[in-house]
Structures are given as structure tokens and as C-alpha cells.
VEXDRENPA-518095 format. One record per residue (C-alpha): x, y, z; residue in one letter. Coordinates in steps of 0.2 Angstrom, whole numbers, plus 5000, padded with zeros to 4 digits. Example, Ala and Ser with C-alpha at 12.3 -4.5 7.8 and 13.67 -1.06 7.14 Angstrom:
# residues 2
506249785039a 506849955036s 
# end
This chain:
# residues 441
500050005000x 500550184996x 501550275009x 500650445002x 499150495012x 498150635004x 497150775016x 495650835010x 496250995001x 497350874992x 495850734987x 494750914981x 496050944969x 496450754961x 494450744960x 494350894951x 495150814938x 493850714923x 495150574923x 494850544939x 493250424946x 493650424967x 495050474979x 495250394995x 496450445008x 497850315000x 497250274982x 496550354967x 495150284954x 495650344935x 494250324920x 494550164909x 494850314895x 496250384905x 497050204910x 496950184889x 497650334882x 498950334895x 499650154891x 499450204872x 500650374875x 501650254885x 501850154872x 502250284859x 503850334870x 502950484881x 503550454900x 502250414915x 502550604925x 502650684909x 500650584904x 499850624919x 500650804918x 499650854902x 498150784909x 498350924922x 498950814938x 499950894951x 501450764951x 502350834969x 500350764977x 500250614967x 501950574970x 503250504955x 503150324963x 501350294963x 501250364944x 502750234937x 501750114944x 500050144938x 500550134921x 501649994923x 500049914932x 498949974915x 500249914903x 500049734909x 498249734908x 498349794890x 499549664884x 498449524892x 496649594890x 496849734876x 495649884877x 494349764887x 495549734902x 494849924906x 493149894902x 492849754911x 492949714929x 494549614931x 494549604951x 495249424954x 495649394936x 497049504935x 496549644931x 495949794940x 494349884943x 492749904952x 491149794950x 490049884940x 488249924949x 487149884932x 487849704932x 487149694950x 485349634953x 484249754967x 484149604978x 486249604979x 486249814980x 485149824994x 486349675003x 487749774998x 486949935006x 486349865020x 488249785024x 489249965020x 487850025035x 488249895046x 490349945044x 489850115048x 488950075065x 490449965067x 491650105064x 490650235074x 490650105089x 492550095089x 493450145107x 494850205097x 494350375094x 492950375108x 492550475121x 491750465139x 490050545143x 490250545160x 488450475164x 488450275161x 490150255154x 489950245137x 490850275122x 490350395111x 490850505096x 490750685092x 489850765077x 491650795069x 492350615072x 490550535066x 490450685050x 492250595045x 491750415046x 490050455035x 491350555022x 492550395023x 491350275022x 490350365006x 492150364999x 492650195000x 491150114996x 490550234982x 488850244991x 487650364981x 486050434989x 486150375008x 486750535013x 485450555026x 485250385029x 487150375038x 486650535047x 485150465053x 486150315058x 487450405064x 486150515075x 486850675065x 485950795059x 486250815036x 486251015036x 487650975050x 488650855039x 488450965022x 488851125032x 490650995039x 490750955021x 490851145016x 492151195027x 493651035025x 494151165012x 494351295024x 495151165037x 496351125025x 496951265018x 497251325035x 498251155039x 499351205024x 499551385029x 500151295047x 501251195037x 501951315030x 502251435049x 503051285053x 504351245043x 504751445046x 504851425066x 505751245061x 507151345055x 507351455069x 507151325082x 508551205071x 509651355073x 509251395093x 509651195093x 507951195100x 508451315116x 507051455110x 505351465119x 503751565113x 504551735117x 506151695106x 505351635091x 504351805090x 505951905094x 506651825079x 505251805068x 505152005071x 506752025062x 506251905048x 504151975042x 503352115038x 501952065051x 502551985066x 501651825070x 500451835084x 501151745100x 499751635104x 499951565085x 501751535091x 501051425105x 499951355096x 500951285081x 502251245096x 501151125102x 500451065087x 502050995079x 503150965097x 504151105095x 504551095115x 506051225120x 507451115129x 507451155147x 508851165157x 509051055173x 509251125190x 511051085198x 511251075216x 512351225225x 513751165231x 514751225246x 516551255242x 517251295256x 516751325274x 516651515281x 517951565295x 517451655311x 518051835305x 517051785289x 515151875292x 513551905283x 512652065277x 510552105277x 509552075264x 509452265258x 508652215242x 507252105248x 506652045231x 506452215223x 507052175205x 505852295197x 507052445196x 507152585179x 508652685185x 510352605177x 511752575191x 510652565206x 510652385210x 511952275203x 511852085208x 513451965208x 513551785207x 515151655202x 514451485194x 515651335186x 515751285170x 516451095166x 517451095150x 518150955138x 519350825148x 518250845164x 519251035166x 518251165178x 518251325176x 517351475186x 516351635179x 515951785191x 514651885187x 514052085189x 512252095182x 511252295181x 509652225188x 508652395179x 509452355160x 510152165162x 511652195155x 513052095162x 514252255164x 515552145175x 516351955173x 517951865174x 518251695168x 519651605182x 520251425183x 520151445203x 519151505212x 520451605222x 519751805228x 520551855215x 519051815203x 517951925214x 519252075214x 519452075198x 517752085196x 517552215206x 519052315198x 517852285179x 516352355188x 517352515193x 517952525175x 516052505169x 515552645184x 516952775178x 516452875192x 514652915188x 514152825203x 512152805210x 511952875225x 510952735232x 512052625223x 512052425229x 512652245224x 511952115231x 512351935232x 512451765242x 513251725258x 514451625249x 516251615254x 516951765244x 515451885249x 515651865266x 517551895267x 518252045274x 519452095262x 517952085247x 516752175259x 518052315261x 518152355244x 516452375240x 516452505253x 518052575245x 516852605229x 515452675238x 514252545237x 513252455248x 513152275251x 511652155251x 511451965253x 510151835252x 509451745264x 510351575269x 509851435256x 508651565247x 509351565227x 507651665224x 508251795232x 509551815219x 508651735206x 508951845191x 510751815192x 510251625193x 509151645178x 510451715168x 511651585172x 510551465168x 509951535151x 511851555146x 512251355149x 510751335140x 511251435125x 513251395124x 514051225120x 515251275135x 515551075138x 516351065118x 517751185122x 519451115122x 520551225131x 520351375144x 520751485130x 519351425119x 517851435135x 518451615135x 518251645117x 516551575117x 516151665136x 516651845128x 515651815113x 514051755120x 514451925132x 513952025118x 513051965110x 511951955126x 512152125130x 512052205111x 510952075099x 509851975109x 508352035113x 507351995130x 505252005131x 505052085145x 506152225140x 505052285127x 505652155116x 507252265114x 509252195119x 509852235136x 510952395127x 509452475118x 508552475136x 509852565144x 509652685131x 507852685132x 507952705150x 509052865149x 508052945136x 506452925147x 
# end
């Protein structure tokens, strides 16, 4: 049997055709004339793609395969039967072909009737596509599901005038049917036109290697249409053709090393108040590991502008001596070149580095004022966590080879973070336009 399953947009078009008799969803019914004239221009050295083109067939439905072997199928007949092999029913001689009704007494039609009703009530009484009423437990169908199975059966068995017969049977109303009938069209045009969205989202999701969400398909689709594509049709196609955005998984936080006595923790100053629109107000800070090729660590502090997100601050280290957190520090000075906020404040976790007193010092020395989190509450620095997990997500940090390659891919992804990618809830703009946006307001 065919591999090629026609919808019903594509059957519409293939019966359309005069040389056509039926369309199932797998096969297609030609006139005897056709099957003739076809072996006959066969014959006289015309191609099978190039027959059924000039009798207007749309090969790319069809498909190349099922027309070489249609003629082939027809040529046999007509070596062994001649122009009758196509007249004739040749169903178990052979041959091919539908019995023909007028050969049929009434006695044998009804019977034949009465059996294509009795598949119907046995395919509308199938669990496979049923659903629960929620009263007595039984299966039933919807209108839709029982509209298909009258269209498939009519199909299959060429049934003529029991239209409302199967509705009746089917406990359907016709004007329901004719009314489903009306709009496959319309259903299947907008299945192509979904098709079609998709294999646009498919090429921005092969190129996120499937690490873009809802929000990051309409960023970049923004750059690519006139129109941008409403978000809930993203969802929707999303979730229609398992276009799922790879998730990253939560790793536990490890304690590396012990605080002293002289070490000492700082208030939460910040208490959750991320929602800031002044630039340099609150900064947050973080330091996160990254495993490399050869089962190498390496270690990446942070400095994050809570009101813009732009990571104005970060050293990559192989340590993770204090001297990754000064030199942060000494970047975010750089960054400040004295046009310093006058509530200015980082905050951060009580981990080791935070709490020392030489680190705690010099954020003093810069006139800002410290904040931590809570003990064992990441939430309470939770956009430095995102970011940090967004970044591993969005990096193939575990491929590099050497030190020198992580930092080559850290610096790029840095920028193009901070300058080209653009963030939903920043007005859909990149981290660097909203600063400026935030100035100019």
C-alpha cells in the first residue's frame, strides 16, 4: 500500500480532475479512458510524470512512485486483455477495477447497502477514537469524528444517495454534515498555511538547537516578516507539531568551602525588589562553574544591572581563588567610571567570597552598599540564577577544548547577550537598547 496519504484539500484537487472516478485517503480511481490513452502514449515513447502532467495532475501530490506504477500496472492489463481489460471488471482475474452496479441485481444492492451500514455502526462503535459521557460510561463520538466516518465510508464504498440515511444512523443531523462538508476546504487550507508557519519556526528552532521558547521565536520571527506572527499562534503551532524548547536541569549548590569566624553575613537590603528603571542602582553578583572538555572546571563571576540586564562585569578564572571576585569588582569600577548611583548596591549570596572581609572592604572602598540573600534562598537572587542558567542553555560550554577556547566562546556569548539578543520583557528590545531607552525616558 502507498506510503502517500492525501488530506482533504489534496483529494478536492485530484477529483477535480475528469480522469479521475474516486479518491480515498491512500488510492485513486482513473476512468478506463484515461487508463487507455495513457498506456497507448506510453507505448508511443511519452513517460508516466510527463502523461499524467498533460492531463493536468499535480505530480509533487500524486507522487512520482505511485504514477510509474499505475502505468506499469495498466500496461500489463493491456498486453493480456487489450482495450477490454479496462472495460471490464478484472477484480480476481488479474486485472483491476470496480464491479460495475448495472451487472448487480436489486436483491444483491440492497445486501450490499445494508452491509456498508452495518461497517459504519461498526466504525462509529470503535473505542479508538471514543469518548466518555460521564453518565453510564459509554463510548461515544462527536459530530466531527461521526461527519468523517460518514465521508469515509461514502468514499470507500462509492455509496450514492444514503446521505441522510448514515446521518440518521449516525444520530447526525444532514444540514450538520453538508455544512462539515463545506468547510474541510477551509480546514485544509488552514492546515497547509500551518504547514507552512511551521517549517518557518522549524528553521529558527534547528538554529536555537531547540533552546527558544514562545517569546524567542517572536523576537526572531520579528526580524524576519513584515507582520510579526501573533504569540498565541506561536504556542499554538508549538504544540501542534512538538516544537517543545529544551529545558535546562536544576543543579544542586554546592558548598565549596566552609566560612571562618571573621567571615560574616550582610542583610538582605534588596528583599526581592527586581523591578528597578534607574541604570546602576542595583547590581547583583554571582560566580557559577562551568565543566569543559577532559572533565576541566572552570569558574565565571558575574556583575548583572538588575534595571537594564546587562552583564556590565565578569571574569572567567580556573580557581576559584578571591582574586575572581576582585577582579570583578576592579571591571565593575571600569564599567561605573565614576558616575556612581547614590543609592548604589550589589547584592549577592552568603557564599564564601561575599562574606570575606577583604571583598566586603572593597565594595565599601567603591561606595556601594552590600546586600545578601537569605541562607539557602537562590530566589532571592534569582535573576542572576536565571541568567546563568539561560547562558548553559544557550552555549555548548562542555565542547570547548581548552581554557582559552571557553573564554572565546564566554566573551562572545557576552555580547551578543548584552548587544543582539533581545529579552520579552524588555519591550522585546536587547539589554543595550533598554539602557538607552531607560535614559532617554
Amino acid at each position: 500500500m502507498s506510503k502517500i496519504i492525501f488530506n482533504e484539500y489534496q483529494r478536492r484537487q485530484i477529483e477535480a480532475n475528469p480522469n479521475v472516478v474516486s479518491v480515498t485517503d491512500r488510492t485513486i480511481q482513473y476512468t478506463a479512458e484515461f487508463k487507455l490513452k495513457a498506456v497507448q502514449s506510453n507505448l508511443q515513447g511519452k513517460g508516466p510524470s510527463e502523461i499524467f502532467k498533460e492531463a493536468d495532475f499535480d505530480i509533487e501530490i500524486i507522487g512520482v512512485s505511485k504514477v510509474q506504477s499505475a502505468v506499469n500496472r495498466w500496461k500489463k492489463i493491456y498486453e493480456t486483455h487489450g482495450e477490454n481489460g479496462f472495460k471490464e471488471e478484472r477484480r480476481g482475474k488479474g486485472g483491476t477495477g470496480r464491479p460495475r452496479n448495472e451487472d448487480l441485481s436489486a436483491d444483491k444492492k440492497l445486501a450490499k447497502a445494508e452491509a456498508r451500514i452495518q461497517l459504519l455502526e461498526a466504525e462509529l462503535a470503535l473505542p479508538k477514537k471514543a469518548r466518555r459521557n460521564g453518565k453510564a460510561g459509554e463510548e461515544v463520538l462527536t459530530a466531527k469524528e461521526k461527519y468523517q466516518a460518514i465521508n469515509e465510508t461514502i468514499r470507500l464504498y462509492q455509496l450514492k444517495n444514503l446521505t441522510r440515511y448514515l446521518c440518521e444512523v449516525a444520530k447526525v443531523s444532514p444540514s450538520g454534515y453538508y455544512k462539515w462538508i463545506q468547510n474541510m476546504e477551509k480546514h485544509a487550507l488552514r492546515e497547509e498555511s500551518d504547514y507552512q508557519d511551521y517549517l518557518l519556526l522549524k528553521t529558527v528552532y534547528d538554529r536555537a538547537k531547540g533552546k527558544v521558547g514562545y517569546r524567542g521565536f517572536y523576537m526572531a520571527l520579528t526580524d524576519i516578516l513584515d507582520q510579526p506572527m501573533n504569540h498565541k499562534k506561536i504556542l499554538r503551532l508549538m504544540r501542534k507539531f512538538n516544537l517543545y524548547a529544551k529545558i535546562r536541569r536544576k543543579n544542586p549548590y554546592r558548598h565549596l568551602e566552609q566560612a571562618t569566624e571573621a567571615h560574616h553575613s550582610i542583610p538582605n537590603q534588596l528583599k526581592r525588589e527586581f523591578k528597578q528603571d534607574e541604570p546602576g542602582k542595583v547590581f547583583l553578583t554571582d560566580i557559577t562553574y562551568l565543566q569543559y572538555r577532559g572533565g576541566k572546571t572552570a569558574y565565571l563571576s558575574c556583575v548583572k544591572d538588575v534595571a537594564t540586564r546587562e552583564i556590565v562585569a565578569y571574569v572567567l578564572s580556573s580557581t576559584l581563588k578571591m582574586l575572581i571576585v576582585y577582579q570583578t569588582l576592579e571591571q565593575l569600577n571600569n564599567h561605573l567610571d565614576g558616575n556612581l548611583h547614590p543609592e548604589a548596591m550589589i547584592h549577592s549570596d552568603q557564599g564564601f567570597h561575599y562574606t570575606h572581609p577583604e571583598f566586603q572592604h572593597r565594595v565599601k572602598e567603591l561606595g556601594l552598599k552590600q546586600s545578601m540573600s537569605r541562607r539557602g534562598n537562590c530566589l532571592d537572587n534569582a535573576p542572576m540564577e536565571s541568567f546563568f542558567g539561560h547562558m548553559k542553555d544557550e552555549i555548548d560550554y562542555y565542547e570547548a577544548a581548552s581554557f582559552t577556547e571557553l573564554n572565546t566562546l564566554i566573551m562572545e556569548y557576552m555580547n551578543h547577550y548584552n548587544n543582539t539578543r533581545k529579552q520579552w520583557t524588555l519591550k522585546k528590545m536587547t539589554p543595550a537598547t533598554y539602557r538607552s531607552h531607560l535614559i532617554a525616558a
